[in-house]
N, C-alpha and C positions, 0 to 999 in steps of 0.2 A: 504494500500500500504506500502509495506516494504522497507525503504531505507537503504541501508547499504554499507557506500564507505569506502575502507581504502585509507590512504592517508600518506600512508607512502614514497612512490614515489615522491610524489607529494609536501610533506612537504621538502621530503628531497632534492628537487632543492633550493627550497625556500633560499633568502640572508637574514635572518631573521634579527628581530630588536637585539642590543648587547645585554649578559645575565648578566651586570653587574648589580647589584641590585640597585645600587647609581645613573642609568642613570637616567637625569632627563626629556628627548624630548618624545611625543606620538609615539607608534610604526609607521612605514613608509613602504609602499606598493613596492615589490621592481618591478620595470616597465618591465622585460625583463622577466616576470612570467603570465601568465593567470590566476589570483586567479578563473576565471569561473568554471576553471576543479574543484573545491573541491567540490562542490555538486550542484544535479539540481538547476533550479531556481525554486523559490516558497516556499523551504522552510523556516518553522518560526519558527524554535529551533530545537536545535544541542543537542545529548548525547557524551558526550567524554569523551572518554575511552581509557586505554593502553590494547594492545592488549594480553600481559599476564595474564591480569584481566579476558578481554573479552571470551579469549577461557575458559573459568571453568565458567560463569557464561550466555553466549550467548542466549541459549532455554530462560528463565526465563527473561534477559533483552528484546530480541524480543518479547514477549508476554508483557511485561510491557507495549515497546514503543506502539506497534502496538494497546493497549488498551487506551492509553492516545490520541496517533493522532485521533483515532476514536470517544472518547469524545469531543476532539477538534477538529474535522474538519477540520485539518491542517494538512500538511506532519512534521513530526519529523524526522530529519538523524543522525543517529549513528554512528560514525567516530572514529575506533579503530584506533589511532595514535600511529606509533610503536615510544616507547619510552619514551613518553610524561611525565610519573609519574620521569623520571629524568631529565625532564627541570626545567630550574631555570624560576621564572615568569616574566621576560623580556619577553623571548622568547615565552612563552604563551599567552601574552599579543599583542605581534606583529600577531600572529599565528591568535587571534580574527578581529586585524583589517582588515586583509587577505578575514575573514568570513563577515565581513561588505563590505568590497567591492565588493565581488561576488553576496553576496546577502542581499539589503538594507533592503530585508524586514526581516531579521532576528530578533528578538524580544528577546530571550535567549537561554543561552547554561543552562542543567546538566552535572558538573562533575561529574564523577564515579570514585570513588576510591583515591589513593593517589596522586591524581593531585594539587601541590604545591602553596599554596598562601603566597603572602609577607606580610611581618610583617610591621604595624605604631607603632613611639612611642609616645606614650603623647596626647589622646586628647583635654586633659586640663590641666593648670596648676596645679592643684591638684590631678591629676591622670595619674602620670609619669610612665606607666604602657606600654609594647610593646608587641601586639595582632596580629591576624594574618587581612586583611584588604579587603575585596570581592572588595570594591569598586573600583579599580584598575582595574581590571575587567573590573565592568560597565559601566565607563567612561575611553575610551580608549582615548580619546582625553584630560584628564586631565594630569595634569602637574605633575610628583612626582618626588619630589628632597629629598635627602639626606644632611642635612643641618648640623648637629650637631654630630662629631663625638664620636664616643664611648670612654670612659674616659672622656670627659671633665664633666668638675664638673659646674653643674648647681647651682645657688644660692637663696635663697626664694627673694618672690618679694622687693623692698624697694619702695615707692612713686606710686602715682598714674598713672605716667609716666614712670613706669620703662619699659626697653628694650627687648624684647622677643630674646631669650628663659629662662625661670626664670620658678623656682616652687616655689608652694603657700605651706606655711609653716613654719616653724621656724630650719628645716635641709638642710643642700648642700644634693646637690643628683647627683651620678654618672651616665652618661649616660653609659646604656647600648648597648650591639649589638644590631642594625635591619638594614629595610633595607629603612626606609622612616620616616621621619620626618614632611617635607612640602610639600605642595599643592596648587596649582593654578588651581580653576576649569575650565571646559569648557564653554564654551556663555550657552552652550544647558541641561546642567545635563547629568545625565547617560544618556546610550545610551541603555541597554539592560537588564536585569534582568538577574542575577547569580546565580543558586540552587548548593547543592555538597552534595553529599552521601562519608560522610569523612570513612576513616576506621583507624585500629589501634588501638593496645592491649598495657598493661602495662608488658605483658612478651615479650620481643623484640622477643624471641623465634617462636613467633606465628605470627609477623609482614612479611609476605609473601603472596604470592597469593592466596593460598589456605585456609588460615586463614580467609583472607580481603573476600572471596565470601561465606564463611561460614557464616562470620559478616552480609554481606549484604542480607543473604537469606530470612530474614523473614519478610525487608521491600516488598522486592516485592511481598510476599502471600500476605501483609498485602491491598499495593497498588492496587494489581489485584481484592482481595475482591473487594474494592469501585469499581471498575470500573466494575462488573459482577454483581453487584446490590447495586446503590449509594443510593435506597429508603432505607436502613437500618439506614441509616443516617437522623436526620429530619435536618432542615434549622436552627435551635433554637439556640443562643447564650449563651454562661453561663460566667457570668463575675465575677471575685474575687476581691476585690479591698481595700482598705483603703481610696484611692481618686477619688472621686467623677467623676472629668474632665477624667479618664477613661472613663466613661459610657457613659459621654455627646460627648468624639471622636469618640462613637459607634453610632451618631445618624442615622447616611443614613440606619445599622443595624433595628435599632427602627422605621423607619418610614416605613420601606420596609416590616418587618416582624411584626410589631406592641410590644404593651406591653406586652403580655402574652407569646410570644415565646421569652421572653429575660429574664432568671437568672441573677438578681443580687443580690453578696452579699458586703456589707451590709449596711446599716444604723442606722444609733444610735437618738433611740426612747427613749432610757432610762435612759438617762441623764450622764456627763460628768465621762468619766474613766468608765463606768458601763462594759466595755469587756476588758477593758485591760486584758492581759492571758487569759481571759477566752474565752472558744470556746462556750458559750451561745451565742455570738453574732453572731456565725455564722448561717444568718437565712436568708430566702430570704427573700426579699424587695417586697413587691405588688405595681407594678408598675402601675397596671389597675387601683387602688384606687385612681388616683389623676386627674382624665378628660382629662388632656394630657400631654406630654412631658415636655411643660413646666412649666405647673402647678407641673407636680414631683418635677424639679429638682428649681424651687423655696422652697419648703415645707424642701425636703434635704440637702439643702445649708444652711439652717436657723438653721438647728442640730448639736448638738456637732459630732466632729472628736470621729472616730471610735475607734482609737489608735491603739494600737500594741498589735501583740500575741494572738489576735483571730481566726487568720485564723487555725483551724484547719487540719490537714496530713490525720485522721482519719474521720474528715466529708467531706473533698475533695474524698477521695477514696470514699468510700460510694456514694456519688452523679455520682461520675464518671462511677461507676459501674452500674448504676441504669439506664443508656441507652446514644445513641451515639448522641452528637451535630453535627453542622457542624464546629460551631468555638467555642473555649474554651480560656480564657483570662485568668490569672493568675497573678497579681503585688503585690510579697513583697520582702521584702530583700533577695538576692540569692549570689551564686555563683558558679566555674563551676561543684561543684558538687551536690549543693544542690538548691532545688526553691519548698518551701512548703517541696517538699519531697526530702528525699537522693537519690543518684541513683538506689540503689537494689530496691525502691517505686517507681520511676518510673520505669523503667525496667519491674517492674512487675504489674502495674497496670492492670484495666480492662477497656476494653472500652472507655467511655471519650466523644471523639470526633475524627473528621478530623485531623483539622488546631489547634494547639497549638500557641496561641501568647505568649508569655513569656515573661513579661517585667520587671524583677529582673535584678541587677545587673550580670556581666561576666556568664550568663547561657550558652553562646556561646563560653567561653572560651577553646583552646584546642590544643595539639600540634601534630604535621604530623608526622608520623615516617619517619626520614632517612630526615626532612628535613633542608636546611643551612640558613634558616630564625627561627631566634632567636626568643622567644615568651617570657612571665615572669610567665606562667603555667607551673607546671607540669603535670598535667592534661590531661591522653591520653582520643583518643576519646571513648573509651572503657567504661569510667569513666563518660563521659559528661553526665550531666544531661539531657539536651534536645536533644542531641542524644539519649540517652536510650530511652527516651517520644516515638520518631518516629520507633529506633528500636526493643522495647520490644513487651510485650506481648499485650499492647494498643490499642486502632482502631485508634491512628491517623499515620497518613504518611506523616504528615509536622510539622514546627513549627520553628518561629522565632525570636529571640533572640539580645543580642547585645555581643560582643566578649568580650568587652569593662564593668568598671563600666559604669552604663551610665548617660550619660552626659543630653543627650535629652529626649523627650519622644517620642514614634512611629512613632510619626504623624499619627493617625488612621483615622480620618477620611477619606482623600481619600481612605485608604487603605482597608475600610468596604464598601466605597460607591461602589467602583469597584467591589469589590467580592458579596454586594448585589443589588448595585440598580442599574447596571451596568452589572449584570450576566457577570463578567468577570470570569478568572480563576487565583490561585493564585500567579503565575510571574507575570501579568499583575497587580497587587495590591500590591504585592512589588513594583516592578519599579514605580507606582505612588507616592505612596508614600515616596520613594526617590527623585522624581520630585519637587513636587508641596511642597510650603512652604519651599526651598530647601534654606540655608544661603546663597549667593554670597561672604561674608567673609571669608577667607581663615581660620581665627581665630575661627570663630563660625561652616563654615564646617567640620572642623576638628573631631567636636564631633556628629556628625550626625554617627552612626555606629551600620548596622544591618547587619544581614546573615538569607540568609533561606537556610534550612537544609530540605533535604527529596522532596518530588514530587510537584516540581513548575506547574502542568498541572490539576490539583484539583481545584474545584469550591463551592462556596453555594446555587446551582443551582438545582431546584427540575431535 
């Protein structure tokens, strides 16, 4: 069943929430409006889209949605919003709660295209750094204030009790532009799970419509693949790692698919410093040699650290090449243009996997063209490493990341249990895993910061 409303009419009665970036109240329903009319009831995830976008790339989005609601079993509605890629995200942000009131059971939106996300700055003291922030989004009922104006001068911490807002450090540091600072979360967490097919080139020249669906062309061959025949794909997870407690947040992974379908690299058998640089370490792990899970990860804990500079570009590619997972895990030092590999290695990869998790630092880093939310990348998405992963020549069609250095770690396990022992799909294992183990600390929330990029409607699902 194909849905497809525009709601350009119907947005445009709307008294929407203000588009100041600095507001700090949850958008508000405006009561003399039927949020009803924006689309049937029943459905549980929205495409939105501006509708200059829409008309150049229409055929090809229809065939995406209409192959995803039918793996899912759910109606998806496509809602070409005339406009939309020039609202500021206040206004978008109200526009969702709109969509929660019409329809509770909505579960998440895909943005398509240059649909604008706001900027946090800082979310930690030692990483006074201004990103763009999904979370806003997800939790429409959270609180985001503007607390700390641009220029003031920030000072390193001094005493145990020093007063927030302070960096950790031994320099002042100039606040920069954005457009959120602080946070007061909701009783509930998020509320809905966010995907965004970003676009944007580093010749401004080419940042137009016809650019941006050129950009976008090859995830949907890539996407339609999987969904015309997902058996190409096995269930198998391949993990990269340095640290260990990766593997072990893969367990729901390991108990649902067993030892043999889970790659990991690696373990150090051969005594301390024996791989630093060297790419001999990179080997896989027999994880069936130890009688079970925990008997492994007793035997591996007891071994020296792996170190740094083994993970091989050239035996990554090779493995990758060599046939398609469903989930592919990757953790070393990154940034947004590099993770294991530069972008033109990603971009050009073969094969792989589905689902890319990525858990290097800013691999999610990256700036919207034309947009008034400041970021501290130059970094168009064009360049984005884990964009390229999803848009190149790859099998995967997702993969997520954090914008951010990062502060936390995934939180994987709900987010493996849902996608395997759970046969969820992947929004719904995002949004858990920003759920569950969620900070209530406004301090410690701060640095929870992930984005998925590319098709949140994908599963590890035979």
């Amino acid at each position: 069943m194909k849905l497809q409303i525009t709601l350009a009419l119907f947005l445009g009665a709307l008294t929407l929430f203000a588009e100041r970036p600095g507001d700090s109240r949850p958008a508000t329903t405006n009561p003399n409006v039927n949020p009803a009319l924006a689309f049937p009831s029943g459905v549980r995830a929205l495409v939105v889209i501006d509708p200059r976008l829409h008309r150049l790339i229409e055929p090809q989005l229809n065939d995406y949605v209409q192959a995803a609601q039918t793996r899912r079993a759910f109606p998806i509605a496509t809602l070409p919003i005339e406009g939309i890629d020039d609202w500021q995200p206040p206004r978008i942000r109200a526009a969702i709660a709109q969509w929660l009131a019409a329809n509770p059971k909505l579960e998440g939106i895909l943005f398509v295209g240059n649909i604008k996300l706001p900027s946090f700055f800082m979310p930690r003291a030692d990483l006074p750094s201004t990103r763009l922030w999904p979370r806003y989004y997800e939790d429409p009922v959270l609180i985001a204030e503007k607390q700390i104006a641009p220029g003031t001068v920030l000072h390193p911490e001094s005493g145990p009790n020093c007063a927030w807002p302070f960096v950790a450090g031994k320099k002042d540091f100039t606040v920069p532009e954005h457009d959120f600072d602080e946070l007061q979360p909701s009783p509930t967490g998020p509320r809905i799970w966010t995907a965004f097919l970003p676009v944007g080139y580093a010749d401004d020249a080419r940042n137009n419509y016809e650019g941006w669906a050129q950009q976008l062309a090859p995830f949907f061959q890539k996407a339609l693949a999987f969904y015309r025949d997902p058996s190409r794909y096995s269930r198998d997870l391949y993990v990269v790692s340095n640290d260990l407690s990766v593997l072990d947040r893969a367990a729901p992974a390991w108990q649902e698919l067993g030892p043999s379908h889970i790659e990991y690299f690696s373990i150090n058998e051969q005594g301390r410093g024996a791989f630093k640089n060297n790419p001999a370490g990179y080997t896989r792990a027999d994880l069936t040699a130890h009688g079970d899970r925990a008997q492994f990860f007793r035997y591996a804990s007891a071994l020296p650290w792996m170190d740094e500079g083994w993970q091989s570009p050239a035996v990554f590619l090779a493995h990758m090449k060599e046939g398609r997972r469903r989930v592919v895990c990757w953790n070393v030092h990154s940034d947004p243009q590099y993770s294991l590999l530069k972008t033109p290695q990603a971009r050009d990869m073969e094969n792989g996997g589905l689902i890319a998790v990525m858990l290097g630092c800013s691999v999610a880093g990256y700036k919207q063209p034309g947009s008034a939310s400041h970021v501290d990348t130059k970094t168009p998405v064009e360049q984005n490493v884990l964009v390229n992963v999803v848009y190149g020549r790859s099998a995967f069609v997702a993969a997520t990341g954090c914008p951010f250095d990062r502060c936390r770690d995934e939180n994987g396990t709900p987010f493996y249990r849902t996608l395997y022992a759970d046969h969820g799909y992947l929004g719904q294992a995002h949004l858990q895993r920003l759920r569950e183990n969620s900070p209530t600390n406004p301090r410690e929330l701060r640095q929870q910061q992930e984005i998925l990029i590319g098709d949140p409607f994908v599963d590890a699902t035979d």
